[in-house]
Structures are given as C-alpha cells and as structure tokens.
C-alpha positions as CSV (number, residue, x, y, z in Angstrom):
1,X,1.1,29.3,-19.2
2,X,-1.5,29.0,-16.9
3,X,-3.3,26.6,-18.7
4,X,-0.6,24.5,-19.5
5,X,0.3,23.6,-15.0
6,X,-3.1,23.1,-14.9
7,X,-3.1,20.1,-17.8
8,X,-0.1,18.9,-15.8
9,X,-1.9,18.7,-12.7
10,X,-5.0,16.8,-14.3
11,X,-2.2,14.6,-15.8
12,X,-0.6,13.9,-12.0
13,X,-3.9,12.9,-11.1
14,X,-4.6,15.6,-8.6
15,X,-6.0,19.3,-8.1
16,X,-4.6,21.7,-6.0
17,X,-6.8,23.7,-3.7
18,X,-6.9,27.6,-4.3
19,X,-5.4,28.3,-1.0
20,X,-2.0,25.5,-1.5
21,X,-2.7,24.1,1.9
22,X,-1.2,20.6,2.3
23,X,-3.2,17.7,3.3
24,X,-2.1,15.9,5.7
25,X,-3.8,13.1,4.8
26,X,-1.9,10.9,1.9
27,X,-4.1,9.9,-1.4
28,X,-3.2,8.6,-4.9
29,X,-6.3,9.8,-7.0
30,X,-8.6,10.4,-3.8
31,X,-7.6,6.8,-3.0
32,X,-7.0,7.3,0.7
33,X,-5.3,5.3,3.2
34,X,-7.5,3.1,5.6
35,X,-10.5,3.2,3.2
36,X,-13.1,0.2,2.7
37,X,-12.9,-1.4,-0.1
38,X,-16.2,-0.2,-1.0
39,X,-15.0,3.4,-0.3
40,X,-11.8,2.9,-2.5
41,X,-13.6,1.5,-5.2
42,X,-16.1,4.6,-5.4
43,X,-13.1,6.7,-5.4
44,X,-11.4,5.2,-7.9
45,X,-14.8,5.2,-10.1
46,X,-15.2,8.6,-9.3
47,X,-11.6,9.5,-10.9
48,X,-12.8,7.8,-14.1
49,X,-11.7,3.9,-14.2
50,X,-12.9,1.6,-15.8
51,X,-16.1,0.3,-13.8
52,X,-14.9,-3.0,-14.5
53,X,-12.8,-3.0,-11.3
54,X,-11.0,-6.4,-11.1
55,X,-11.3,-7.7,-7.8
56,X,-8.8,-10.7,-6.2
57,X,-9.8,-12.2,-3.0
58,X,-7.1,-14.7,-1.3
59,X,-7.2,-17.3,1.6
60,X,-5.0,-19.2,4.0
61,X,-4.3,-22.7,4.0
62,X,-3.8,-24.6,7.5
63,X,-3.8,-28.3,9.0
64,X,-4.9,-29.8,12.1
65,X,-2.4,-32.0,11.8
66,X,-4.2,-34.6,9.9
67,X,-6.1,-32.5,7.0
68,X,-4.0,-30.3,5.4
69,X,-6.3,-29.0,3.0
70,X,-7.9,-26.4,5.6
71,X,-8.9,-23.0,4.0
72,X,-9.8,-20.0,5.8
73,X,-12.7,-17.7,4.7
74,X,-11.9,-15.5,1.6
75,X,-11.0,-12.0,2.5
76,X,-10.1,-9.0,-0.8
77,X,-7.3,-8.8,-0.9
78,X,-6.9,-6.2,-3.9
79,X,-8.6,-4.4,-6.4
80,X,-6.8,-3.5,-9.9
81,X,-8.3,-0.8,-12.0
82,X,-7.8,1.7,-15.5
83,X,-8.3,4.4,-16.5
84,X,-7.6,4.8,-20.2
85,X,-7.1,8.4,-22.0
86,X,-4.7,9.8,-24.1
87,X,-2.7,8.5,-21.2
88,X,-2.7,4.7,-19.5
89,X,-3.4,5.2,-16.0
90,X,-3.3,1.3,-14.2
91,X,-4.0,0.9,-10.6
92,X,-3.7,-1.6,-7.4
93,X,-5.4,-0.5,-4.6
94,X,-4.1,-3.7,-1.3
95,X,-6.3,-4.7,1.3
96,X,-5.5,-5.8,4.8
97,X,-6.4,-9.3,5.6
98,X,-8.8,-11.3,7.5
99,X,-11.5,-11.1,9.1
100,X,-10.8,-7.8,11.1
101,X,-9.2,-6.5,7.6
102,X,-10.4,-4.9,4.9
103,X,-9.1,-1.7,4.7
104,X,-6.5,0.1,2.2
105,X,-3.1,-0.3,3.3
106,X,-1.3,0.3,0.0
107,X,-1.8,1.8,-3.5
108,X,0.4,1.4,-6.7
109,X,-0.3,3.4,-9.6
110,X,1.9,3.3,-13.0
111,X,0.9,6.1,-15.4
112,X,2.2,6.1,-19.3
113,X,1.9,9.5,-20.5
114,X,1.7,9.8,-24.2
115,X,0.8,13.2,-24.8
116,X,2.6,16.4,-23.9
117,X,4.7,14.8,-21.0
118,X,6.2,16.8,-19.0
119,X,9.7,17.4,-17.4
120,X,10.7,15.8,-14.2
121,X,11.3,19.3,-12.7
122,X,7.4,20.0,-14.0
123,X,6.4,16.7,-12.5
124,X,8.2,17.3,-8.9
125,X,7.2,20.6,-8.4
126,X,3.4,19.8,-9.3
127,X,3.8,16.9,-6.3
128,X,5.0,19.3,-4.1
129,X,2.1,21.6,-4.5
130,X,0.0,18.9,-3.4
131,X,2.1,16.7,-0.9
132,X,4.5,19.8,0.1
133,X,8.8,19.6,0.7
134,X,9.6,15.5,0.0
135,X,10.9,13.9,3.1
136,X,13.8,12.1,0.9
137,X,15.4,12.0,-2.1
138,X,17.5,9.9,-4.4
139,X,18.3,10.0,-8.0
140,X,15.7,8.3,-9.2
141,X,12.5,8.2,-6.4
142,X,10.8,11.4,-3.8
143,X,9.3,10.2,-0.6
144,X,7.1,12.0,1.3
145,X,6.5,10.5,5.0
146,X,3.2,11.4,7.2
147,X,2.6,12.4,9.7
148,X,5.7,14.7,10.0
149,X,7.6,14.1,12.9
150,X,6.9,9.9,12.9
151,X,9.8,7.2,11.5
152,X,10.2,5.9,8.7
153,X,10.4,2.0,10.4
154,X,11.3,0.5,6.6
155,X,15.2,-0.2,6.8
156,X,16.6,-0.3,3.0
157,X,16.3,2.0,0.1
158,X,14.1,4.6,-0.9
159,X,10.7,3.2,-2.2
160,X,12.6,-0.5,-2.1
161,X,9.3,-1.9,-0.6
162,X,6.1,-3.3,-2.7
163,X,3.0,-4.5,-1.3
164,X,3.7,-7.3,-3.9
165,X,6.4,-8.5,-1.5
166,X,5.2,-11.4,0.8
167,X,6.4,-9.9,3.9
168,X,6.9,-6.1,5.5
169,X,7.9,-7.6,8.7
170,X,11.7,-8.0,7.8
171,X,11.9,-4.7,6.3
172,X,10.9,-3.4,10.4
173,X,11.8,-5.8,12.7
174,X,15.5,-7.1,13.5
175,X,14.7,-10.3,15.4
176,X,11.7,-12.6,16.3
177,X,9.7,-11.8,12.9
178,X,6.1,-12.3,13.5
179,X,5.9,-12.0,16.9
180,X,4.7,-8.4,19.0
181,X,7.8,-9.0,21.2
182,X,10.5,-8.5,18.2
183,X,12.7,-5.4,18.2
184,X,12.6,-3.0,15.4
185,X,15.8,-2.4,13.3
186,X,15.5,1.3,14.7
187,X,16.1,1.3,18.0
188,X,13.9,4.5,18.1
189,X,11.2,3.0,17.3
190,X,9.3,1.4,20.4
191,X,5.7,0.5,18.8
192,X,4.2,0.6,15.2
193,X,2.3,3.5,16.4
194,X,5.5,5.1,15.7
195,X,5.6,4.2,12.3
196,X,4.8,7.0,9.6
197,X,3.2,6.4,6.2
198,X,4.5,7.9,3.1
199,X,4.3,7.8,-0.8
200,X,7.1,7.6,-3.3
201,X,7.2,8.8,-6.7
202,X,9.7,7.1,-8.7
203,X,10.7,8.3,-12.5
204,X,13.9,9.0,-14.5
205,X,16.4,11.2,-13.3
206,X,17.1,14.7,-14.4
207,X,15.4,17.7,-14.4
208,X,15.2,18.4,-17.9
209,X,14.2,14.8,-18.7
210,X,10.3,14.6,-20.3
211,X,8.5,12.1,-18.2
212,X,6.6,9.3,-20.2
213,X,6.4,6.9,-17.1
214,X,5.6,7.2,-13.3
215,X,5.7,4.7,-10.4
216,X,3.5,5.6,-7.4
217,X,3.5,4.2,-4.5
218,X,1.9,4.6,-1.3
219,X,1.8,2.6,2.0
220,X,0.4,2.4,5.3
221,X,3.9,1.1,7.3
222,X,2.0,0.3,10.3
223,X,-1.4,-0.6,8.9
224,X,0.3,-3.3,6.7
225,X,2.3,-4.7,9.5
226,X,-0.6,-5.2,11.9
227,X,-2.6,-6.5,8.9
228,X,-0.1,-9.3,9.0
229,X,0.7,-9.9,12.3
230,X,-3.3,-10.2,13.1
231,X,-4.0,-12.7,9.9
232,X,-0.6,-14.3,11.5
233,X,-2.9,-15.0,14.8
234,X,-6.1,-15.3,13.3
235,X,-4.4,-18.4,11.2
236,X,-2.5,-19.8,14.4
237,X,-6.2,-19.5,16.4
238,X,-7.6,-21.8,13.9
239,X,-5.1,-24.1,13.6
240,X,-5.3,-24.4,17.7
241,X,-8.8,-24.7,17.4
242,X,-9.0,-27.4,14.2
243,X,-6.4,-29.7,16.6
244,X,-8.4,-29.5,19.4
245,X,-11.3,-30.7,17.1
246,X,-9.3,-33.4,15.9
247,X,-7.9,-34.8,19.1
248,X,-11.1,-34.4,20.9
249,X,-12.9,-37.1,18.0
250,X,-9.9,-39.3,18.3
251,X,-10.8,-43.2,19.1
252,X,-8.8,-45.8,20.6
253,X,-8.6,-49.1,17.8
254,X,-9.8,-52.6,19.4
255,X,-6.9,-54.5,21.2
C-alpha cells in the first residue's frame, strides 16, 4: 500500500517531506514563483524535461507619431517544456516583462496519465499532503491561496484566469485599468501587496473518478499585475521619449 501513494506522489510531481510540514512557498515541480528564467529552467531540467526547452521571447510595438514600426528590446516571455514517460507531462513556465522583468509569475502544467491513474480522492488528498487544506473548492477545480491570511484580488471563478489571457488587470481592478490610481473590485484590498498567490488544480469531478488528465495552474496575482503595469510605463516612457526625438529634428519647409 505503501508503495502504491508513493508512485502517486512521483506521478503528482512532488515528494512529501518525512515530517508533512507545508511549504509555504508555492511550486509546480520545484518551479517556484519569482524564479529567473535561468533558475526555472534548471529546475525544470532537474525534474527530467526534455533539455530542449522551447523558449519565446516577445516585444512591444510603439510610434512616435510618425514611425509606427517602433520595437522595444526583446524580453522571455515564456519557456514551454516535456517531460515524456509512461505519462505526458507538458509545461509553460510565464515571465514578467521588460526590462526590469524576468521573473516567474505563472506556471501551467497539463499532465496525461496513462498508467495506473489514480482517483480524484487519491489525487486530492496527495495535494493536500504537500500544499495542506485547499483554500476553495468547486466541482471541478481546488485552490490553494498563499500566503494565508492575504486576498484573493481575482474577481470571477475559481481558476477562471490563464496567463494566456492578455490582461490580469480587469480581473483586479474596477475602474481606471492600467493606471496605480484604479480601485480594486474588493474594496478590501488597498495595494497589490495585499494580493495572495495561489495554484489551482483542476480535473473531473467525483471522488471515485480515475484521473487521466490534470490542469495546473499557478500564479503570482501581484507579480503579474506589476509586470504589466511597469511594461505599461516602460512602453509609455519610450513613446515620450521617441516624440521628443522626432519633434526636436523637425524642419520648417522653404516659404
């Protein structure tokens, strides 16, 4: 019996410590939140991907009003990795952006298990050993939020967030969307600082049912906010600074 919760474990991607102390810290895999991209991608290499980690950098396009094919510098912004066993472990690991960026705000993992899958009571209870009571729960997805005791500043339903989404901002703030004056949709809530991170585990419902495929996903609330509120200013700083350029060459034609 023994033997059998501990394939379960290796299957859920984690190992329990001896002592069943709860980290307070969240990981998918030992990815962690706030990691480099360099530290990520060790982690993940460590858990046995692939080492042919796909990596997707992005860029902002601006104008100065009169060239609109302005580009800022490249930044990573994600990595996507496997690991393939008797089971298809696939992985996205999100960076923040720009220049001050660079660090891991978000992590999905989809895992197809095709041997000896186990039930979603198995499943739950082998996530609690590791992440502890879930903060919420619905039919279908568990939550955990850290640190206990912060909000959860995502309005909507549980796990109804991706990092594939082109905005968090909505999801947090009711009015003025991009700018640090907005008010959050919880009035609690006074600064992202008092936003908590959390993962979500999302599978088919009831207890009994044997689990062939798990969504993971975990997100830095605050982390991926800031992220885009800075590449939101770091854009608007160039843009200010390209139409100054321009205006500053400008000649007067021959009357």
């Amino acid at each position: 019996m023994r033997s059998a919760f501990f394939r379960l474990l290796v299957i859920a991607g984690f190992l329990v410590s001896a002592s069943s102390s709860v980290a307070e810290d969240l990981d998918i895999v030992g990815v962690k939140l706030g990691m480099t991209v360099e530290e990520a991608t060790e982690a993940l290499l460590s858990y046995g991907v692939s080492p042919d980690i796909q990596e997707y950098r992005q860029q902002y396009n601006y104008s100065d009003g009169i060239n609109h094919n302005l580009k800022t510098d490249a930044f990573v912004a994600y990595i996507e990795a496997a690991r393939m066993t008797d089971n298809a472990d696939y992985l996205s690991v999100f960076f923040s952006p720009g220049p001050e960026g660079g660090r891991v705000v978000a992590v999905v993992r989809t895992l197809d298990i095709r041997s000896n899958p186990p039930t979603r009571r198995q499943y739950i209870d082998a996530l609690i050993e590791k992440y502890g009571p879930p903060t919420v729960e619905d039919i279908s997805t568990v939550q955990w939020d850290r640190p206990v005791g912060k909000i959860q500043c995502i309005v909507g339903a549980v796990g109804s967030y991706s990092p594939t989404q082109p905005s968090i901002l909505k999801k947090i703030y009711a009015n003025n969307i991009g700018s640090r004056d907005a008010s959050f949709h919880k009035r609690e809530v006074k600064s992202l600082d008092d936003c908590a991170s959390y993962v979500t585990y999302a599978m088919p419902s009831g207890d009994d049912t044997l689990i062939t495929n798990v969504k993971a996903t975990m997100i830095d609330v605050a982390g991926t906010a800031e992220g885009e509120l800075a590449a939101n200013e770091w854009v608007a700083g160039l843009i200010e600074a390209a139409r100054g350029k321009a205006k500053s060459g400008g000649t007067v034609p021959a009357n």
